[in-house]
C-alpha positions in Angstrom: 77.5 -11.2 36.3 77.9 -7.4 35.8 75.8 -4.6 37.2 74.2 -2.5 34.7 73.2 1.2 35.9 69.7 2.6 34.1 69.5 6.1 36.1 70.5 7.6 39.5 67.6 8.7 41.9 67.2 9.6 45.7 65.1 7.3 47.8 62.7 5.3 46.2 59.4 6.7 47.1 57.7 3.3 46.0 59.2 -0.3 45.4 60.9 -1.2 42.3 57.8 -2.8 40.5 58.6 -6.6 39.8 56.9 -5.9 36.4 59.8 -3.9 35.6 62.1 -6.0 33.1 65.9 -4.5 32.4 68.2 -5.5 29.5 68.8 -9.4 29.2 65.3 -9.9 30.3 66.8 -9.7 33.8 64.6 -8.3 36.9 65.5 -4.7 37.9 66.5 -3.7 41.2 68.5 -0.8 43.5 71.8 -0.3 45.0 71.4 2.3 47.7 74.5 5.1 49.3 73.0 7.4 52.1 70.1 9.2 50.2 71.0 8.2 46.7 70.1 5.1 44.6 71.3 3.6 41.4 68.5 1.7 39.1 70.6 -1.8 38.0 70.2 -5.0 36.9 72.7 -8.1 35.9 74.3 -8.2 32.7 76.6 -11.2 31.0 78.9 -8.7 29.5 80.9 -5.7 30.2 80.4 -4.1 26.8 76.4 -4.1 25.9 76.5 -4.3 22.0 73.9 -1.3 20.2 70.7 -2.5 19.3 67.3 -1.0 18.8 65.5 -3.4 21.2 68.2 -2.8 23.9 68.2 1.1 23.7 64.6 1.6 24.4 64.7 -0.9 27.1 67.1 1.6 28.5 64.9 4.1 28.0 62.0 2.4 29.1 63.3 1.6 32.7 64.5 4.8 33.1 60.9 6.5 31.6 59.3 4.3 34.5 61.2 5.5 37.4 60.8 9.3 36.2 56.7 8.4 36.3 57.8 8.1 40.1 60.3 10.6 40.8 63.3 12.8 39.6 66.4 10.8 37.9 69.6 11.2 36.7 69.7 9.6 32.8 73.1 7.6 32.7 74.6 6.8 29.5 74.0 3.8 27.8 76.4 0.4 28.7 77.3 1.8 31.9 78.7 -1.1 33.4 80.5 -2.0 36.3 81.9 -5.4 38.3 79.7 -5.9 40.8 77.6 -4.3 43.5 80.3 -2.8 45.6 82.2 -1.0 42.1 78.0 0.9 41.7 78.8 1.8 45.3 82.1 2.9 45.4 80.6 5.3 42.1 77.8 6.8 44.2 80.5 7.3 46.9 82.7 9.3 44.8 80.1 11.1 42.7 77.9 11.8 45.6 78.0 15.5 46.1 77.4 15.9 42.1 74.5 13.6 41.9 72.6 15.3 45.3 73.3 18.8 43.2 72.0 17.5 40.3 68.8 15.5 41.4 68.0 19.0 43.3 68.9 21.2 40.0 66.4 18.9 37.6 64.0 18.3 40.3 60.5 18.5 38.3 62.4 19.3 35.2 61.8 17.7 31.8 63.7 18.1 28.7 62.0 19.1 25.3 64.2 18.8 22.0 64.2 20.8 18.7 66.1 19.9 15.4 65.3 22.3 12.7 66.2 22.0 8.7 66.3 24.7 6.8 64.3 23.5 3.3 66.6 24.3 0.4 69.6 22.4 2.6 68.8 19.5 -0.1 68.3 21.7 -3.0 71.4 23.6 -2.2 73.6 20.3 -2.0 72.2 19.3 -5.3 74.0 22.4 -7.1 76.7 22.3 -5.4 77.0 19.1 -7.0 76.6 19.8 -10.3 79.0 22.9 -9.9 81.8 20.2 -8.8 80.9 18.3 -12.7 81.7 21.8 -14.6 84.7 21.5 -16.7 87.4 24.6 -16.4 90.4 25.7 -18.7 92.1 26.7 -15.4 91.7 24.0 -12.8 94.0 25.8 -10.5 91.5 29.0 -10.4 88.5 26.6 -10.5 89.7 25.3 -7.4 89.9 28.4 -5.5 86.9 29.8 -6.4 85.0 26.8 -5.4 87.0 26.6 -1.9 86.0 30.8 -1.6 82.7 29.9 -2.2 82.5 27.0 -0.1 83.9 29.0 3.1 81.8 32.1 2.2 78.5 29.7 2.4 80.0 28.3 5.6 79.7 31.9 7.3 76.3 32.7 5.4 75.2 28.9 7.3 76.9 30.2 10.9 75.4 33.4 10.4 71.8 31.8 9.6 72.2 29.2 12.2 73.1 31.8 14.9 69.7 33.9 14.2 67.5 31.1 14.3 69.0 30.1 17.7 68.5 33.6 18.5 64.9 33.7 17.6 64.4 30.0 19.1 65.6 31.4 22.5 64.0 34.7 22.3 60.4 32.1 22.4 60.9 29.9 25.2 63.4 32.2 27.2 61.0 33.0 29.9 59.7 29.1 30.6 63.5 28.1 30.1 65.5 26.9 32.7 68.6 25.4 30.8 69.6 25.8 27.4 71.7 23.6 25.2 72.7 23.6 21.7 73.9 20.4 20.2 77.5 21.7 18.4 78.5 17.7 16.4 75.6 18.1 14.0 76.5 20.1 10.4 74.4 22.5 9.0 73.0 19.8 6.7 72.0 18.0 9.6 70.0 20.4 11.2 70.0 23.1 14.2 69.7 20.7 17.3 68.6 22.8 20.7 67.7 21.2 24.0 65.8 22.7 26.8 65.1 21.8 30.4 61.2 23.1 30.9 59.9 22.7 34.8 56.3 19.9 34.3 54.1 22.5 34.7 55.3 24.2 31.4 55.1 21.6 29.3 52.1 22.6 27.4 52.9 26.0 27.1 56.0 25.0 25.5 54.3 23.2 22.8 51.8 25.9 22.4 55.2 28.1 21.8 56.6 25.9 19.5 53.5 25.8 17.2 53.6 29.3 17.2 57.6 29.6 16.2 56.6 26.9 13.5 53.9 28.8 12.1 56.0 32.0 12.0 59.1 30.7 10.2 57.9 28.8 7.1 61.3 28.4 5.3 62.3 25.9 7.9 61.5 22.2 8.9 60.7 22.0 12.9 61.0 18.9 14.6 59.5 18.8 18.3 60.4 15.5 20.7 59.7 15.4 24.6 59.1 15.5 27.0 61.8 13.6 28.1 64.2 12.7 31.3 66.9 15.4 31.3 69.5 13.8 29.2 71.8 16.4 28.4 71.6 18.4 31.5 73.2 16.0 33.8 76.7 17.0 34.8 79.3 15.2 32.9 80.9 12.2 34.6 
């Protein structure tokens, strides 16, 4: 059997509840180094395949321990041989996790995506522009390839004043900031931001007021959550 890691934390301030069911159906439990304790439970395989019922059972376990007390979101399938490999990974990342789980103490992490409206409308035509017949292919191409780049800069441009303006509203009630750089334009503006507890509300009040002052965009709001993306990298 393999042990699957949920979250780091620092010493349980209550016992695991036996309510709490992991991944496999299996009961969830705590490997403890000095001061710092990994949330497992036993796994048949080394390599958990992605499903929908297994990803928010990860969340879930980790949700229920954050109820309690600060944690440390680990990625999803970490896996490890046995009881003395979780160990030997508190051992060696020990100094970074006590860093971190004083860093995010209290903290919570509120998400944004925005979509600017006429992203569909725009593909659309850019579409039909491709099915337009020219006499010179060879100049057809470049001037679509000028355009496309030109629209890339007016979308860079765009995306770096509504980051601007997104950051100018919750700058004072902001601890951490991070922007999300693997999602296109098309996609959507993704922005992260670790908020301490106590200014959760105002950030929401915030964001309906950032909503209501830029119409031309889609606003998506999610949170709050465990701090996901502001753990340090393993």
């Amino acid at each position: 059997m393999y042990r699957y890691i949920y979250c780091i934390t620092g010493t349980l301030q209550k016992p695991i509840k036996e309510m709490m069911i992991g991944l496999e159906n299996a009961a969830v439990r705590t490997v403890q180094y000095r001061e710092i304790t990994a949330i497992i439970s036993e796994v048949m395989m080394a390599q958990i395949p992605v499903s929908n019922e297994s990803v928010l059972r990860h969340a879930a376990v980790i949700e229920a321990v954050r109820k309690e007390q600060s944690v440390l979101p680990m990625r999803y399938s970490s896996v490890f041989k046995d009881d003395a490999g979780v160990i030997e990974f508190l051992k060696n990342r020990y100094a970074v996790f006590i860093s971190d789980l004083d860093r995010l103490q209290d903290k919570m992490e509120m998400g944004l995506r925005i979509i600017m409206k006429n992203t569909v409308q725009n593909k659309d035509d850019e579409e039909l522009s491709d099915e337009k017949c020219s006499s010179n292919p060879g100049i057809d191409y470049l001037q679509q390839k000028r355009a496309y780049y030109a629209s890339l800069d007016e979308n860079d441009a765009r995306v770096k004043e509504i980051v601007k303006t997104c950051h100018a509203q919750f700058e004072d009630i902001c601890v951490e900031f991070k922007r999300d750089t693997h999602s296109s334009f098309l996609q959507g503006v993704s922005l992260n931001y670790l908020i301490h507890k106590d200014f959760i509300n105002e950030f929401k009040n915030r964001f309906n007021d950032l909503k209501s002052g830029l119409s031309e965009l889609h606003f998506l709001c999610s949170g709050p959550w465990p701090p996901y993306h502001f753990v340090s990298p393993e």
